[in-house]
C-alpha positions as CSV (number, residue, x, y, z in Angstrom):
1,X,40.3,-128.3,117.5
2,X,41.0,-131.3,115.8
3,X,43.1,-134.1,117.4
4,X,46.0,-136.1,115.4
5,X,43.3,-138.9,114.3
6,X,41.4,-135.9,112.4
7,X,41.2,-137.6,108.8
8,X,41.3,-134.3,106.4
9,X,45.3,-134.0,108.2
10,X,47.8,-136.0,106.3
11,X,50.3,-137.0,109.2
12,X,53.8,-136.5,108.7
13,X,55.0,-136.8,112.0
14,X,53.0,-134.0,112.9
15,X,53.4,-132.9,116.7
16,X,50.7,-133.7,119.2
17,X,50.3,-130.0,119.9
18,X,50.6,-126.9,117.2
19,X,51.4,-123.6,117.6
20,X,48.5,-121.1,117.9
21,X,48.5,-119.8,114.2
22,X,48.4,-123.5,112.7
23,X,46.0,-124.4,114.6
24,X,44.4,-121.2,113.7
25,X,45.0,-122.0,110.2
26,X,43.5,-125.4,110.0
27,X,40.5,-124.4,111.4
28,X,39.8,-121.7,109.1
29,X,40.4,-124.1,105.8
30,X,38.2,-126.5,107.5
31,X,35.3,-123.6,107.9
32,X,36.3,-123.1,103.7
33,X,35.6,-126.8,103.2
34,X,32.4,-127.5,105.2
35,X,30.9,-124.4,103.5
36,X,31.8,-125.9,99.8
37,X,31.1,-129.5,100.8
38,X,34.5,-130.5,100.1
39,X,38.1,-129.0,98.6
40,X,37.3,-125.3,98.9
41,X,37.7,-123.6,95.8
42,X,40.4,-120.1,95.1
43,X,37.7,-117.9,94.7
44,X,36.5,-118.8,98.2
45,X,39.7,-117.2,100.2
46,X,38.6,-113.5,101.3
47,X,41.5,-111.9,103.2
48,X,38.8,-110.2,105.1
49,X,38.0,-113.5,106.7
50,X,41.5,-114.9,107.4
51,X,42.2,-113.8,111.2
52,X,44.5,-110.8,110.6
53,X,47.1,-112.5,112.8
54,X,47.7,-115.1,110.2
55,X,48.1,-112.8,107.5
56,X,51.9,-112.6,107.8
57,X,52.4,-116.2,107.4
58,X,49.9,-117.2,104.7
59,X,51.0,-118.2,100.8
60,X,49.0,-119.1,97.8
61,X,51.3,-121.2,95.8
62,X,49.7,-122.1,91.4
63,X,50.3,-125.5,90.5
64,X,50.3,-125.0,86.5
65,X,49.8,-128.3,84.4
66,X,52.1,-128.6,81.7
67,X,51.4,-130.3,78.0
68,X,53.7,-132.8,79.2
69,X,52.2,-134.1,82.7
70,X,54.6,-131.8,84.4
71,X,53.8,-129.5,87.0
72,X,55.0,-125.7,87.3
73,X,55.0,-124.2,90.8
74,X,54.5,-120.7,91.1
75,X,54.4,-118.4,94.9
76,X,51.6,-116.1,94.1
77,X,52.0,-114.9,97.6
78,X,53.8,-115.1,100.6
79,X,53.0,-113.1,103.4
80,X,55.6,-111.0,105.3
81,X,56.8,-113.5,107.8
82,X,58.6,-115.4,105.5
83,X,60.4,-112.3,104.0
84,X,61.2,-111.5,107.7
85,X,62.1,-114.9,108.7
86,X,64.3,-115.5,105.3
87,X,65.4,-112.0,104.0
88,X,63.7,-113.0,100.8
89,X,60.9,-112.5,98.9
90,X,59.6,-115.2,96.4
91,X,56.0,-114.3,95.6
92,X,55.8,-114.0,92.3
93,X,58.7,-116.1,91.0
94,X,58.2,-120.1,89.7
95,X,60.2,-122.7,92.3
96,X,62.6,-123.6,89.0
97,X,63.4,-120.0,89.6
98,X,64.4,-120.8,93.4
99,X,65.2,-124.7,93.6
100,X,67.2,-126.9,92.4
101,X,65.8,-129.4,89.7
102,X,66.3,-132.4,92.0
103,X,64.2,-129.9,94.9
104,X,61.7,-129.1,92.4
105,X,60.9,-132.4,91.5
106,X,60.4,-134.1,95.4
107,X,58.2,-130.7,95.9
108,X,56.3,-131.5,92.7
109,X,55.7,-134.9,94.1
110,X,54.5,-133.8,97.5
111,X,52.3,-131.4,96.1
112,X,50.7,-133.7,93.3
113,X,50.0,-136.0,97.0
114,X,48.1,-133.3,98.6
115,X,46.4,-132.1,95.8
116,X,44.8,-135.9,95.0
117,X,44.3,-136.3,98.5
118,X,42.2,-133.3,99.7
119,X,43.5,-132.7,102.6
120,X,45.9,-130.3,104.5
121,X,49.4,-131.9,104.8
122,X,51.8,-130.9,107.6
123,X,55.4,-130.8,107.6
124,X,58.6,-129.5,109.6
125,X,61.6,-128.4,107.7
126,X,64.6,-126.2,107.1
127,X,64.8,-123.0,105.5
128,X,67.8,-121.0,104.5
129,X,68.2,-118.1,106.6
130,X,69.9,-114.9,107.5
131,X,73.2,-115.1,107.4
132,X,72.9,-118.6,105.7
133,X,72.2,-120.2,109.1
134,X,68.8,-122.6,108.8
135,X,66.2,-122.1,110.6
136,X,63.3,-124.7,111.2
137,X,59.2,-124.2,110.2
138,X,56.0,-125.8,110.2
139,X,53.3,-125.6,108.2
140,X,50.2,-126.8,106.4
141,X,49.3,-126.8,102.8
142,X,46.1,-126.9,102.0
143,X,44.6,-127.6,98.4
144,X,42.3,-125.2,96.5
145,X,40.3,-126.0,93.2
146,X,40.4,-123.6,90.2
147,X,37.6,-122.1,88.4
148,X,36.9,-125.5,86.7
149,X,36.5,-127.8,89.6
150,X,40.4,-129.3,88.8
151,X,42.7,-129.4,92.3
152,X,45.6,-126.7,91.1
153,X,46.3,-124.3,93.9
154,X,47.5,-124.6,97.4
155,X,46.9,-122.0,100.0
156,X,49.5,-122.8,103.3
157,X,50.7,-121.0,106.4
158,X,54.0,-121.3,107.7
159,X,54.8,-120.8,111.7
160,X,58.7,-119.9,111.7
161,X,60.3,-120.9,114.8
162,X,62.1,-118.7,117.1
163,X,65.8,-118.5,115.7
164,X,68.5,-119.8,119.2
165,X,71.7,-118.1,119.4
């Protein structure tokens, strides 16, 4: 496994040790861009060969460019845990559907970063929960070109940590 020096991981204050399933997660990504030579493209993600224990934390997330520069963020998919771990379920809905303007414009930013840069980004964050108590995650995003070469899709997986009384 790759070490905190690995250069395809931006570092934001990512832990010296992962759980399992991101570890899990950024190897298989990494087996998706050694076999393109680079940024994997969509069409490369087979659910047959994402180990079926990651399954229930994986999303796909559409970056859609607007006429005007702007981005549009869209869940295509978000696997069970995070229904489980939130009591919602956002695939299918655009994050100006979800967010706040003000939290759909740092997200824009972060994801313009990681799509430019190549590489999987790491972060730990709050989530609303059940019963509106937060509860904490990691996870990776990962970018993903589009059918015309053009950095526009971000495949991610999200550990959710154990929820203390």
């Amino acid at each position: 496994m790759s070490d905190e020096t690995d250069p395809i991981v931006d570092n934001y204050a990512r832990p010296t040790e992962l759980p399992s399933g991101l570890q899990d997660f950024l190897a298989y990504w990494t087996s998706l861009r050694d076999a393109a030579g680079g940024v994997p493209p969509k069409r490369a993600i087979d659910v047959m060969t994402i180990p079926r224990r990651l399954l229930p934390g994986i999303g796909l997330i559409d970056c859609l460019m607007l006429p005007d520069g702007r981005m549009r963020i869209y869940y295509r998919l978000l696997g069970t845990g995070h229904r489980h771990s939130t009591e919602h379920d956002y695939s299918g809905r655009y994050y100006d559907e979800v967010y706040t303007p003000e939290q759909v414009s740092r997200l824009e930013a972060e994801y313009r970063t990681i799509l430019d840069s190549g590489r999987p980004h790491y972060a730990r964050r709050a989530s609303l929960g059940p019963n509106r108590d937060f509860i904490i995650f990691q996870r990776f995003l990962a970018p993903l070109l589009d059918d015309s070469g053009a950095p526009r899709h971000l495949i991610g997986y999200w550990h959710w940590e154990p929820i203390r009384p």
